[in-house]
N, C-alpha and C positions, 0 to 999 in steps of 0.2 A: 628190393625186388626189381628185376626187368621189367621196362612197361613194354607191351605188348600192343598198344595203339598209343598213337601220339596226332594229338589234333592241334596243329596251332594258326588263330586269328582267321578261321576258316569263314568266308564271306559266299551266301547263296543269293542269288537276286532270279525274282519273278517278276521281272517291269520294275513297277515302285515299291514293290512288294519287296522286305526285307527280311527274308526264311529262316538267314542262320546272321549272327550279325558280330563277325570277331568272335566266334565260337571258340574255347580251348577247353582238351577234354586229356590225361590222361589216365589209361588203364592197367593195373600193374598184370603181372602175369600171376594164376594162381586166383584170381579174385572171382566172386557172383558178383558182379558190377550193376545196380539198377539204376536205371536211364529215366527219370523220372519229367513230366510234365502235361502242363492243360492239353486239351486238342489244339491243334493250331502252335503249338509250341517250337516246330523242328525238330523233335524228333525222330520221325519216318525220315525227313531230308535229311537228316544226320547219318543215321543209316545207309539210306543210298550213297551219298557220298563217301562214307566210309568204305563200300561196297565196288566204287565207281560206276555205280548206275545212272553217276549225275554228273556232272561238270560243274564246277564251280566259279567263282569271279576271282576268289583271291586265297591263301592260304596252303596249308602242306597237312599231308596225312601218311603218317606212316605207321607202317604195320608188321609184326615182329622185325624192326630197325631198318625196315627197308621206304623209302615211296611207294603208295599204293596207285598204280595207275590203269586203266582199262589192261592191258594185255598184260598182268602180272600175274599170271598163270598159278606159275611156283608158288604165291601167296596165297592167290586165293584155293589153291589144293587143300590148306590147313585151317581154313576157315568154313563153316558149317550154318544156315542159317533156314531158321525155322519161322517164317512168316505170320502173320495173325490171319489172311486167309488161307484156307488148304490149300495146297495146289497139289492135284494129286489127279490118274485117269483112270476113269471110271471104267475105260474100258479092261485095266491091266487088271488084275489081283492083287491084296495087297503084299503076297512076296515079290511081286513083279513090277509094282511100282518101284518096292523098296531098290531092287533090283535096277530098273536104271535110274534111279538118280546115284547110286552108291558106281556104279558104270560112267560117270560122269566125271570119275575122279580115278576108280580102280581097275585098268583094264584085264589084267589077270584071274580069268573066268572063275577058279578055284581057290585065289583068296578073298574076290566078292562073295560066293558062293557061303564062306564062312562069315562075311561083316553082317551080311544079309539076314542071317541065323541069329547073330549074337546080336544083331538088332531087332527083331522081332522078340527075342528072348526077353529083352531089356527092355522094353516096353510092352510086355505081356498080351503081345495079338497072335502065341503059339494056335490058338482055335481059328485063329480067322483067318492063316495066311493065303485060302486058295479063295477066300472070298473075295465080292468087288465092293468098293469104298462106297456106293450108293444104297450098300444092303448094312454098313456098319450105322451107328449110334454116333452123337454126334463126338462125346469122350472119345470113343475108337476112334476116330476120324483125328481127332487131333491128336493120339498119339503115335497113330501111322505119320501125319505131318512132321512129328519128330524123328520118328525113325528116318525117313526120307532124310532127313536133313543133318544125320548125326553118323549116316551108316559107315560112312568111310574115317571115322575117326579124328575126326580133327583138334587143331590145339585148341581155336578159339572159336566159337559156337553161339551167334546170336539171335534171342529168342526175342521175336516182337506180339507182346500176349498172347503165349501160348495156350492158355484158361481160360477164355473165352468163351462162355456161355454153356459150361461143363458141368457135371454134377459133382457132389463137395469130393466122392469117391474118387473120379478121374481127374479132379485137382491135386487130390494129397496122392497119388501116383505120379502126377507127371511133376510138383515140387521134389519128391522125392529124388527121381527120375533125375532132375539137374543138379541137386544136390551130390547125387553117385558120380554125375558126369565131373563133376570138380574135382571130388575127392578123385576118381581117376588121370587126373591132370589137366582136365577140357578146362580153359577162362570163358565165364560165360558174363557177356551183352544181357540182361535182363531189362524188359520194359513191361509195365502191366497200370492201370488204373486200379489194382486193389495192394490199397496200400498193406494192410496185412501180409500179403503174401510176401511183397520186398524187405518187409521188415523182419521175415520170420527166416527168410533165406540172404541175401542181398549181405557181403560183407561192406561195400563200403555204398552211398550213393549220390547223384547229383542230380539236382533241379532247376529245371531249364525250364524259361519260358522266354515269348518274342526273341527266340536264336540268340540268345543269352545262356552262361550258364552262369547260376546265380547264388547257387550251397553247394558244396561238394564233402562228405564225409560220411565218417562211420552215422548209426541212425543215431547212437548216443552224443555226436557232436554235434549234430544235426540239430537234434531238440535243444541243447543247449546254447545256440543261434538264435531262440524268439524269447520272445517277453515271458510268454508264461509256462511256468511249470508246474503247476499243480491246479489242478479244477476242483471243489471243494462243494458239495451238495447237503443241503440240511432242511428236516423238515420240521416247518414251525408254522404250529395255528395261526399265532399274530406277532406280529415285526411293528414299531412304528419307523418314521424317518429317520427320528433321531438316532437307532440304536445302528439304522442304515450307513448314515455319516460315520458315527465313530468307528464303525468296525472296520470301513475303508480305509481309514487314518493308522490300522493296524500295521506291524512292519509285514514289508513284501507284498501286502494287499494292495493290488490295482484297481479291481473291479468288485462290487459288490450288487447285485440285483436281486430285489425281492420280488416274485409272482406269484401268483397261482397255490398258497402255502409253502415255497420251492426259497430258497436265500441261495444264489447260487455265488462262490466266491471264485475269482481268477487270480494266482499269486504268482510274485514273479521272484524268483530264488529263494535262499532262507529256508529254513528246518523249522519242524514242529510247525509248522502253520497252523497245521489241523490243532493241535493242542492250544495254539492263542485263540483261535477262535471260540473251540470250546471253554474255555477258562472264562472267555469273555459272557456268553450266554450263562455259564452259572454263576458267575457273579453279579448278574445283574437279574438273576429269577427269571432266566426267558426257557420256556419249555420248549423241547423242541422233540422228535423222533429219531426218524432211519437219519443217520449221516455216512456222505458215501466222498469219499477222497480219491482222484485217478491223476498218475501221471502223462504228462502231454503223450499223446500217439503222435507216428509219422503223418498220419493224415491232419492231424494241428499245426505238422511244422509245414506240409504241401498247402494249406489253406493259408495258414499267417505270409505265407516268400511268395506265393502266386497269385494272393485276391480270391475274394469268393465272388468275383460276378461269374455270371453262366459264361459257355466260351460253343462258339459253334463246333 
């Protein structure tokens, strides 16, 4: 497949501050791409750069095969981007808002006139169009944010947490919502802090932090990049040490922790695990309860590649 963005060895500097550090990123055409990372990671500065909102120290960006530079007009025609704050005026309506940003790109009064429709349509604010954005809900509000941002059609359309403090309704609308935008051809930039959502849409993804980018793949390569794959839960009255040691000594078992009645086990590759362990407590008379078995989520492979300390 054609990539569609090409980032190579891109360097951002804030003083001694290192943003983006030898960043390489790229994106095929046709993909949900999710742009994954802590606060403080580069992200947003990835963005802007990619955008030319930024200047950079060192590197090349280019965009459907061309250089991306402040006055590339022609490019950024086919590029669409939807913000994690609104930007939207309170004074216009929201078919008039939608109206000029989609003016910004289409001057042809009578085929705006139609993107404008077919975007409002597409984001279901047909009841709200003559209202103003300070009388919508916060869900409306961010899918007016999209529409603004989608209304002229574009090829490649990036989305920087567009769910953002929405209700589960106005989520599964506006995933929806980007999922149709692909299937219609759009390649969409996806960035969000819930990892479920990337994982439930997001074809391929990468993980960046300190202007790094540091995993890149489908979420199934992805998990199989860390130590563990399987988290193992059992519920048992009494454990002593000993039966603690041998069952770590199991194959593929890394971790074994007893608390609270809870044996919780961490395994790293290897089948049946659940079954050795089970085999192991009835051969040895250990009673136990509920047992509950989960494969690693995205959110264990963002925790294992980026650290769990907190991040401003």
């Amino acid at each position: 497949m054609a990539a569609i963005v090409e980032i190579e060895n891109l360097v951002k500097r804030y003083k001694e501050l290192v943003a983006l550090d030898h960043f390489n990123l790229e994106i095929n055409e046709g993909e949900i791409f999710g742009l994954l990372g802590p606060n403080g990671s580069g992200k947003t500065t990835t963005i802007n750069c990619l955008l030319s909102l930024l200047t950079y120290d060192k590197g090349t960006i280019r965009v459907f095969g061309k250089q991306m530079k402040p006055d590339s007009y022609a490019l950024k025609h086919d590029i669409g981007v939807v913000m994690q704050n609104v930007a939207v005026f309170d004074e216009l309506t929201v078919w008039e808002n939608i109206d000029f940003f989609c003016g910004l790109y289409i001057k042809d009064k009578k085929e705006r006139k139609k993107l404008v429709n077919e975007a409002i349509e597409f984001v279901g604010l047909e009841e709200f169009s003559k209202m103003n954005p300070k009388k919508l809900s916060g869900g409306l509000l961010r899918r007016l944010n999209i529409a603004c941002g989608i209304a002229h059609k574009p090829k490649l359309i990036i989305m920087d947490e567009p769910t953002v403090a929405v209700d589960p309704q106005s989520r599964n609308k506006i995933l929806e919502g980007i999922q149709q935008l692909n299937r219609d051809g759009a390649t969409v930039i996806y960035t969000s802090h819930y990892m479920e959502e990337v994982e439930q849409i997001c074809t391929r993804i990468a993980i960046m932090d300190r202007g790094k980018n540091l995993a890149i793949g489908t979420k199934e390569e992805l998990k199989q990049m860390i130590k563990n794959s399987e988290n193992i839960s059992i519920e048992i009255p009494t454990l002593d040490d000993t039966h603690i040691e041998r069952i770590k000594e199991l194959n593929h078992v890394y971790s074994a922790v007893y608390q609270n009645n809870q044996l919780k086990i961490g395994c790293s590759g290897g089948k049946h695990n659940l079954m050795h362990v089970l085999n192991y407590l009835q051969e040895n008379n250990i009673s136990f309860g509920r047992v509950y078995s989960e494969l690693p989520t995205l959110n264990d492979v963002f925790l294992e590649i980026t650290g769990k300390e907190l991040r401003d």
